[in-house]
C-alpha positions as CSV (number, residue, x, y, z in Angstrom):
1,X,149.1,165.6,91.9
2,X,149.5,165.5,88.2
3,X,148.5,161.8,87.6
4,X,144.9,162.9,88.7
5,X,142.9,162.9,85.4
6,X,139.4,163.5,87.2
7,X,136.8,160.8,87.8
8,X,136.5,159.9,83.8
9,X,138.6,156.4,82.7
10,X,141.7,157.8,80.6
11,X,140.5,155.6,77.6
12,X,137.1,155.0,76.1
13,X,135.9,151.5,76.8
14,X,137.1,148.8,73.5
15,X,135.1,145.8,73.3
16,X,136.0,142.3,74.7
17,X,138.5,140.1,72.0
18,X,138.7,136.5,72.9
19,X,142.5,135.5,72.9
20,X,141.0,131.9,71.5
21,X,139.8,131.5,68.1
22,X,136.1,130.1,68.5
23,X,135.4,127.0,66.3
24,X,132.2,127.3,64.1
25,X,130.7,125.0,62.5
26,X,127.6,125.7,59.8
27,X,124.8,123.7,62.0
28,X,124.0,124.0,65.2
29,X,124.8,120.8,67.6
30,X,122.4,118.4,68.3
31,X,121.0,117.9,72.3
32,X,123.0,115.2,73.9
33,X,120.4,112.6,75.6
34,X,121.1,111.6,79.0
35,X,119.0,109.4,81.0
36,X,118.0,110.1,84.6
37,X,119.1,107.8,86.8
38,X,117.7,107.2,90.8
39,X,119.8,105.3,93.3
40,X,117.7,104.5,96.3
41,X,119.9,103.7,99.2
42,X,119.9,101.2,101.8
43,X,118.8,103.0,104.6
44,X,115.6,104.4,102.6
45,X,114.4,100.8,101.8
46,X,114.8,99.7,105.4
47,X,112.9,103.2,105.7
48,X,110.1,102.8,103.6
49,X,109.7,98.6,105.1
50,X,109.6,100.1,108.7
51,X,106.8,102.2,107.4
52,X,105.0,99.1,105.9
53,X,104.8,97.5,109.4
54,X,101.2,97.0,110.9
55,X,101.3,99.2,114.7
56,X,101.4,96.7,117.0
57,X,97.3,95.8,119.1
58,X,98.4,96.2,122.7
59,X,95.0,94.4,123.5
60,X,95.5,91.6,121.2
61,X,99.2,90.8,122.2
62,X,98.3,91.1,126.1
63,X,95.2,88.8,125.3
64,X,97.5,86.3,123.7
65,X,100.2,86.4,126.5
66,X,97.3,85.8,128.9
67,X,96.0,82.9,127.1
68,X,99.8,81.4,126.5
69,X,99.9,81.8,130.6
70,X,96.8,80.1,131.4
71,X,97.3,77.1,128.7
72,X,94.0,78.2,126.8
73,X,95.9,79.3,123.4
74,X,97.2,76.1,121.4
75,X,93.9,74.4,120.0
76,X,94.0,71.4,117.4
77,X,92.2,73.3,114.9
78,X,94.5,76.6,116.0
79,X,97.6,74.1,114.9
80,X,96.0,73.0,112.2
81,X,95.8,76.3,110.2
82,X,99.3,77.1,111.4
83,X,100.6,74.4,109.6
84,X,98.2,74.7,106.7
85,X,99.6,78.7,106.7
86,X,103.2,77.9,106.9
87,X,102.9,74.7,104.4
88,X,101.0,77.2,101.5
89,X,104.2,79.4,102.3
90,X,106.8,77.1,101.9
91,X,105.2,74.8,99.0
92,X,103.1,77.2,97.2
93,X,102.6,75.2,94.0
94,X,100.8,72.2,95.7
């Protein structure tokens, strides 16, 4: 029992040395600029196209199919714009 020196530290508290000398120099250092950077991946541009997608008209498509079935759908002029459509797509500078 005679190593019991009460609830007090044996020593007064010393302040903290650092076992490294610390460089200084006589101005402070200058911000480093680093430009922020965004990778967007794969999976979040399919994302975002999926999102561009029109919802699909139920009506119209089933009003299509019907027509398709009864031979009422292809029309000269109906052909006509396709090919205009797809003929502005593919030659676009004519």
């Amino acid at each position: 029992m005679n190593d019991i020196h009460g609830i007090q530290p044996p020593a007064a508290p010393r302040p903290i040395q650092p076992t490294e000398a610390v460089a200084k120099s006589g101005a402070p250092s200058e911000p480093v600029e680093v430009p922020d950077t965004v990778e967007i991946s794969a999976a979040a541009r399919l994302a975002a196209k999926v999102q561009e997608i029109p919802e699909i008209r139920i009506e119209l498509v089933e009003r299509i199919k019907a027509e398709i079935a009864a031979g009422t759908y292809e029309s000269p002029e109906k052909l006509e714009i396709a090919v205009n459509k797809l003929m502005e797509e593919l030659l676009p500078n004519l």
